[in-house]
C-alpha positions, -999 to 999 in steps of 0.1 A, spaced: -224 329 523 -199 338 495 -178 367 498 -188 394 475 -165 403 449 -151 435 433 -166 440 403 -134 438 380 -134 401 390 -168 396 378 -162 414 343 -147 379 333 -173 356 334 -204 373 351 -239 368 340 -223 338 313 -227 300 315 -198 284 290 -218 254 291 -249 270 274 -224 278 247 -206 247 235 -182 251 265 -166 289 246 -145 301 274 -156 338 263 -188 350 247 -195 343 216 -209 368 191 -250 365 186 -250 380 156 -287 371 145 -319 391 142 -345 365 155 -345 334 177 -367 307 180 -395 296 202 -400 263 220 -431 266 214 -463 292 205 -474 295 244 -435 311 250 -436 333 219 -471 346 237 -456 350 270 -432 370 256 -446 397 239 -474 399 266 -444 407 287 -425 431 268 -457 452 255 -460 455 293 -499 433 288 -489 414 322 -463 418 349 -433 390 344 -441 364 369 -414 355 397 -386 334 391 -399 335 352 -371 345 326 -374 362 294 -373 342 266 -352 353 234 -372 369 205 -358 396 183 -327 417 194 -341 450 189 -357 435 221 -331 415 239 -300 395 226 -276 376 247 -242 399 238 -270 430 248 -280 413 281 -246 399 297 -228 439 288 -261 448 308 -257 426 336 -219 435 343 -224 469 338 -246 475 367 -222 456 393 -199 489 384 -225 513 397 -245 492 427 -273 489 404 -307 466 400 -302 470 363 -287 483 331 -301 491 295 -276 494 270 -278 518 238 -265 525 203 -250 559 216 -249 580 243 -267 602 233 -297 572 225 -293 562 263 -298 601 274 -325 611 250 -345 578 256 -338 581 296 -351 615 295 -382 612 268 -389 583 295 -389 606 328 -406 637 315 -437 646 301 -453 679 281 -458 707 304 -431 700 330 -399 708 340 -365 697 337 -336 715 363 -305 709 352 -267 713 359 -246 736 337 -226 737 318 -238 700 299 -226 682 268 -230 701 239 -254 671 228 -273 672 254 -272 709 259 -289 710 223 -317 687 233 -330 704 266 -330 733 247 -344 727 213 -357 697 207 -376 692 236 -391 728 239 -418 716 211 -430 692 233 -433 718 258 -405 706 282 -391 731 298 -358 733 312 -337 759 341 -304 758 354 -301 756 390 -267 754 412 -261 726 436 -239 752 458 -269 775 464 -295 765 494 -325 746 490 -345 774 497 -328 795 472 -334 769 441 -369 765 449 -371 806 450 -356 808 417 -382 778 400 -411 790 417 -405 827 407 -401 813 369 -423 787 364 -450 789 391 -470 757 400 -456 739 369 -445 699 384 -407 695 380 -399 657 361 -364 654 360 -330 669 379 -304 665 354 -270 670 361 -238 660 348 -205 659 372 -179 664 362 -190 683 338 -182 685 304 -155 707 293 -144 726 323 -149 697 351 -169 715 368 -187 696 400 -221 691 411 -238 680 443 -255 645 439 -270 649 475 -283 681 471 -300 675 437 -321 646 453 -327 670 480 -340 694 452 -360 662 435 -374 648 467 -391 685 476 -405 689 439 -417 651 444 -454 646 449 -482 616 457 -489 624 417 -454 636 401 -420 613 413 -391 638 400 -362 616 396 -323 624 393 -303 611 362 -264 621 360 -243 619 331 -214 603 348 -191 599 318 -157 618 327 -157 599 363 -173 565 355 -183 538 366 -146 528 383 -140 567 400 -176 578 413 -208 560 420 -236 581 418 -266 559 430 -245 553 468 -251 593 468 -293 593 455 -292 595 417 -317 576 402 -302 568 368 -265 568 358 -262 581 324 -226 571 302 -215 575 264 -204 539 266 -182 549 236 -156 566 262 -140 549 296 -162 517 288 -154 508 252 -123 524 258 -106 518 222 -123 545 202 -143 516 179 -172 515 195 -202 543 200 -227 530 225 -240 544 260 -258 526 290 -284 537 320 -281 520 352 -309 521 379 -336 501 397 -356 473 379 -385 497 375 -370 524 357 -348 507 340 -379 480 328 -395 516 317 -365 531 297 -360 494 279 -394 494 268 -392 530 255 -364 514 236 -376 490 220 -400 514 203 -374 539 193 -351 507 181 -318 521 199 -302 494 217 -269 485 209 -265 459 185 -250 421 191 -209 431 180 -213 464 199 -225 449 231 -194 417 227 -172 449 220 -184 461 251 -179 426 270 -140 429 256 -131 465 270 -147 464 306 -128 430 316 -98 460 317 -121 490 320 -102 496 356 -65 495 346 -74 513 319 -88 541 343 -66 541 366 -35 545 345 -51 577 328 -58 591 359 -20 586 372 -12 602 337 -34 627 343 -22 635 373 16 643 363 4 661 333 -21 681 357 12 692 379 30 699 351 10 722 334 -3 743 363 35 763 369 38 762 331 42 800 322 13 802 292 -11 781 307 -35 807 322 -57 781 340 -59 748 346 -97 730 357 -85 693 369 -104 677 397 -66 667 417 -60 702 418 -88 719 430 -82 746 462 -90 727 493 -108 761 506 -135 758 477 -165 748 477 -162 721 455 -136 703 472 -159 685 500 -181 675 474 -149 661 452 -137 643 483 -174 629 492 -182 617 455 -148 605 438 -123 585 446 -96 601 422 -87 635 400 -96 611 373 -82 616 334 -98 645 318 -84 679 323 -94 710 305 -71 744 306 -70 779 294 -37 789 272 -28 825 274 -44 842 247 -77 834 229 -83 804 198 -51 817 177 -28 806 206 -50 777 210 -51 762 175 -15 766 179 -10 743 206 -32 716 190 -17 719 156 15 714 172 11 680 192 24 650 175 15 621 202 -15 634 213 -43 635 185 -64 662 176 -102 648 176 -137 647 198 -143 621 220 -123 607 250 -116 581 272 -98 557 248 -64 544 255 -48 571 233 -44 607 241 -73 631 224 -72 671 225 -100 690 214 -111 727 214 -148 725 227 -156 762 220 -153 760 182 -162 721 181 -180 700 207 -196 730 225 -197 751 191 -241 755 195 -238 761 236 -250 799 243 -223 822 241 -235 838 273 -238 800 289 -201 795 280 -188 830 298 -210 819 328 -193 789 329 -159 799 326 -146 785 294 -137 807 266 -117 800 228 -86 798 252 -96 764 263 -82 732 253 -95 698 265 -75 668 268 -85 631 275 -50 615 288 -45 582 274 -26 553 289 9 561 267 45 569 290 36 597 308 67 611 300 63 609 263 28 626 263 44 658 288 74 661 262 46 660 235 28 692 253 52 708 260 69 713 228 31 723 217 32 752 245 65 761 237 55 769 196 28 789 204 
């Protein structure tokens, strides 16, 4: 039997025969809308398939038809994404925030309940607790530290007898890297799990992923990125992926093809260039990351520092950090002494390191969440959570390390 490999081997070539494509060595772009049937038996097939009007038969393969349904570029990103997280399968998205929406309009239903990690994505934040409220989804915050016993206390004493659909977490999470159990949520999903209500576990695993942390190896159902980050990697792409088992992911990609948010054919061959490096990329922001992390921690007006490599081996995060991740990772978030004036100093003072949203390209982004990314979150949900208008995030790029601590530190040293 072959040997396994690694899945940065397969990113080359995986999932592509050259020969079905004049011999091209890489993929080429299918940049069409429609395809063409052998004949009107397969065009039936098909759509009897992907209407879900009969089960796909074993062994049978699904022919080509439109690519808001399936496209080649769409289906070979899919199949090498899900080798990163020990998936069945993948579905691939237009954004992000199309792949968590979708995955989560999928999993739920009116009158249930969604438990989720905190703090979230100010995106996502917005749509737990706005937009899907007038379907009648609710949503609570629940903490992976606290017993069993205690989170079921806490949802039974505010929302008796109501069926809980989804867990939703996201670790780390986004700005202050703060950590969540994955084991512990399934436990919470496997108790509120019934013969008539399955409560799954979908993580938004964006800041560690899919090189640093697996989530399914720990009992999440569905890994959740923005594609646009560590996996497109060059800031020119937005796009976002699920990974899971054939079932759910068959049941997201059909939701999909009614909401018509899958990524389109140059997105997905975008996608197919930036993952054949996506772990050198990673790895080199996290050693970056890492020096900057050390650096900053003794500097004399940082007032905090929330990086993964550094957190107190006597907490109770740190078994979960060394259970779940591999690495400290590239994102790290810290408090400058003073409030927003000191910190609008600091980023109006960095010349190498770029002032924008987003992260995980192969430059250097700083941001202020509290005034941008976060700017809807709760006021009283960011002072739970620990991050003020003193906060400064900052996705490390892949530049000299050297180069991007001179940069903050002459930042630090104007405020």
């Amino acid at each position: 039997m072959p040997k396994k490999r690694k899945p940065e081997s397969e990113m080359m070539s995986y999932g592509y025969d050259p020969h079905l494509s004049e011999g091209s060595a890489k993929t080429p772009l299918f940049q069409t809308s429609t395809f063409v049937f052998k004949n009107a038996e397969e065009g039936k097939s098909h759509f009897h398939i992907a209407y879900g009007l009969r089960e796909k038969r074993k062994n049978e393969s699904m022919s080509l038809a439109y690519s808001r349904i399936n496209n080649p570029n769409l289906e070979i990103a899919e199949e090498r994404l899900k080798l990163w997280d020990n998936a069945e399968a993948c579905a691939v998205f237009q954004s992000g925030m199309a792949a968590i929406t979708t995955t989560i309009l999928e999993l739920t239903k009116p009158n249930t309940l969604i438990l989720h990690s905190s703090p979230l994505y100010g995106g996502t934040d917005h749509f737990i607790e706005h937009v899907l409220p007038k379907y009648n989804i609710k949503s609570m915050y629940f903490d992976s530290f606290e017993s069993l016993e205690e989170i079921i206390k806490q949802k039974e004493d505010k929302f008796p007898n109501m069926d809980v659909s989804l867990v939703y977490i996201e670790s780390p999470a986004n700005p202050t890297n703060r950590l969540v159990d994955i084991k512990k949520s399934k436990e919470v999903a496997n108790h509120f799990t019934t013969d008539t209500n399955k409560t799954y576990v979908a993580i938004d695993n964006t800041f560690m992923g899919p090189v640093f942390c697996q989530p399914i190896d720990f009992g999440a159902d569905i890994v959740l990125y923005s594609a646009t980050k560590y996996i497109g990697g060059h800031s020119d792409i937005v796009a976002g992926s699920a990974c899971g088992s054939s079932e759910i992911i068959n049941r997201i990609k059909t939701m999909r093809v009614f909401l018509g948010n899958m990524a389109n054919p140059f997105t997905a061959w975008l996608m197919l260039r930036s993952i054949e490096t996506l772990k050198i990329r990673m790895e080199k922001s996290a050693e970056n990351a890492s020096k900057i992390a050390h650096f900053l921690k003794d500097h004399p007006k940082v007032n905090k520092i929330y990086y993964l490599g550094l957190i107190p081996e006597n907490s109770k995060e740190y078994k979960v950090f060394k259970t779940q991740y591999s690495c400290g990772g590239g994102m790290i978030s810290f408090d400058v002494k003073g409030s927003e004036k000191e910190a609008f100093s600091f980023l109006d003072n960095l010349k190498l390191v770029k002032l924008a949203v987003s992260l995980g390209g192969t430059e250097s982004l700083a941001c202020h969440p509290y005034s941008m990314t976060h700017a809807d979150v709760n006021a009283e949900t960011k002072k739970k959570f620990g991050f003020s208008d003193a906060l400064i995030r900052l996705s490390v790029g892949i530049e000299n390390s050297d180069d991007l601590i001179d940069d903050i530190k002459d930042a630090l040293d104007k405020i």
